[in-house]
NUPA-188596 format. One record per residue (C-alpha): residue number from 0; residue in one letter; x, y, z. Coordinates in steps of 0.1 Angstrom, whole numbers, plus 2048, in hexadecimal, padded with zeros to 3 digits. Layout:
BEGIN
n	res	u	v	w
NUM	A	X	Y	Z
...
! end
This chain:
BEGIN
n	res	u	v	w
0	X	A93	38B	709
1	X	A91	391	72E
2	X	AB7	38C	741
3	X	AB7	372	755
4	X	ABA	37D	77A
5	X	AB7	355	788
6	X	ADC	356	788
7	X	ADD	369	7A7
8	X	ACB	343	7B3
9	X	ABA	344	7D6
10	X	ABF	366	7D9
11	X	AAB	373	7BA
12	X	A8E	37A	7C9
13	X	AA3	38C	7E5
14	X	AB6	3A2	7CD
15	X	A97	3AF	7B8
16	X	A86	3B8	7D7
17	X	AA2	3CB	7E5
18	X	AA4	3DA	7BF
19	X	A82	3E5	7C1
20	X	A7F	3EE	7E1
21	X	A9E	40B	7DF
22	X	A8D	417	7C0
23	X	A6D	418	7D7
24	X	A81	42A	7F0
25	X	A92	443	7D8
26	X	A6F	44B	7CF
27	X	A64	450	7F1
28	X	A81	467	800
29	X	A7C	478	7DB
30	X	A55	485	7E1
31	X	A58	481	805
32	X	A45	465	80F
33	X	A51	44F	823
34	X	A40	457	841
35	X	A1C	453	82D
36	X	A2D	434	81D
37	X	A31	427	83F
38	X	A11	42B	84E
39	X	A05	41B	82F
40	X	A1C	3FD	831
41	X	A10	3FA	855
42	X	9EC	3F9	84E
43	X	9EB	3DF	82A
44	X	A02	3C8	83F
45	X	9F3	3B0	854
46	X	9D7	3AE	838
47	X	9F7	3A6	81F
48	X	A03	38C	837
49	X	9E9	378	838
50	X	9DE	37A	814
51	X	A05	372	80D
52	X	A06	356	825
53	X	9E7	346	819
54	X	9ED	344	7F7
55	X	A0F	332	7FF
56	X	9FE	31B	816
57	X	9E4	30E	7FE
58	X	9FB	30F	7E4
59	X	9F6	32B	7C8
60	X	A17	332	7C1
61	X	A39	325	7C7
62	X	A5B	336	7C8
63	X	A76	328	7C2
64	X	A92	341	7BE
65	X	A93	34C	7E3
66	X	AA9	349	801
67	X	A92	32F	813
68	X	A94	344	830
69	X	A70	34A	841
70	X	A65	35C	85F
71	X	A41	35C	86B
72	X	A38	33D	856
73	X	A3F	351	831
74	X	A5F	359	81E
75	X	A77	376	82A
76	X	A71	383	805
77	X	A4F	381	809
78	X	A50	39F	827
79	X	A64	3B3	817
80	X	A4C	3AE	7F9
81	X	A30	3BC	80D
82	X	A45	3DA	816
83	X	A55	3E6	7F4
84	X	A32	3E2	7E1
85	X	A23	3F9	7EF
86	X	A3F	40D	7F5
87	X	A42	410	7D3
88	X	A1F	418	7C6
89	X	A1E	431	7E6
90	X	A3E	43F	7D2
91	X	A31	440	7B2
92	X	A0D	450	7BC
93	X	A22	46E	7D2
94	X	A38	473	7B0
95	X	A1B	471	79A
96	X	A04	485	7AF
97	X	A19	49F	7C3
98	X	A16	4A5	7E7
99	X	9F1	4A6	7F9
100	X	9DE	4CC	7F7
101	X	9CF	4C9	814
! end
């Protein structure tokens, strides 16, 4: 059985993100990534946000364990969402992979 993290109430999704996101960053400063985790961040963005905010707008998924705070039209969570992802598979490919030969 899975612990049940709701009781941290409209902060849940809040707290896993931030969870995620420092193991993401340990992973980063660990292989030295974070400048190539940035630029990618930067580039999957604006593709992210739209994708993120369109689903939400026609109604794919709901969630209901967050803050309720939005900016741009989408959840706070939601951002930092589109920053620890791919922070984390950046991570996980530099630890997995080494550093580039070139």
């Amino acid at each position: 059985m899975l612990p049940d993290i709701g009781v941290f109430g409209p902060y849940t999704y809040l707290v896993t993100e931030v969870v995620f996101g420092a193991l993401a960053l340990a992973l980063l400063i660990a292989t030295d990534a974070l400048r190539r985790a940035a630029r990618t961040i930067v580039v999957l963005y604006p593709l992210a946000y739209v994708w993120d905010w369109y689903t939400l707008e026609v109604g794919v998924f709901e969630i209901p364990l967050r803050t309720g705070v939005e900016l741009l039209w989408i959840p706070i969570e939601e951002h930092i969402f589109m920053i620890v992802v791919p922070a984390l598979v950046v991570g996980i490919h530099e630890l997995v992979n080494g550093p580039p030969t070139d």
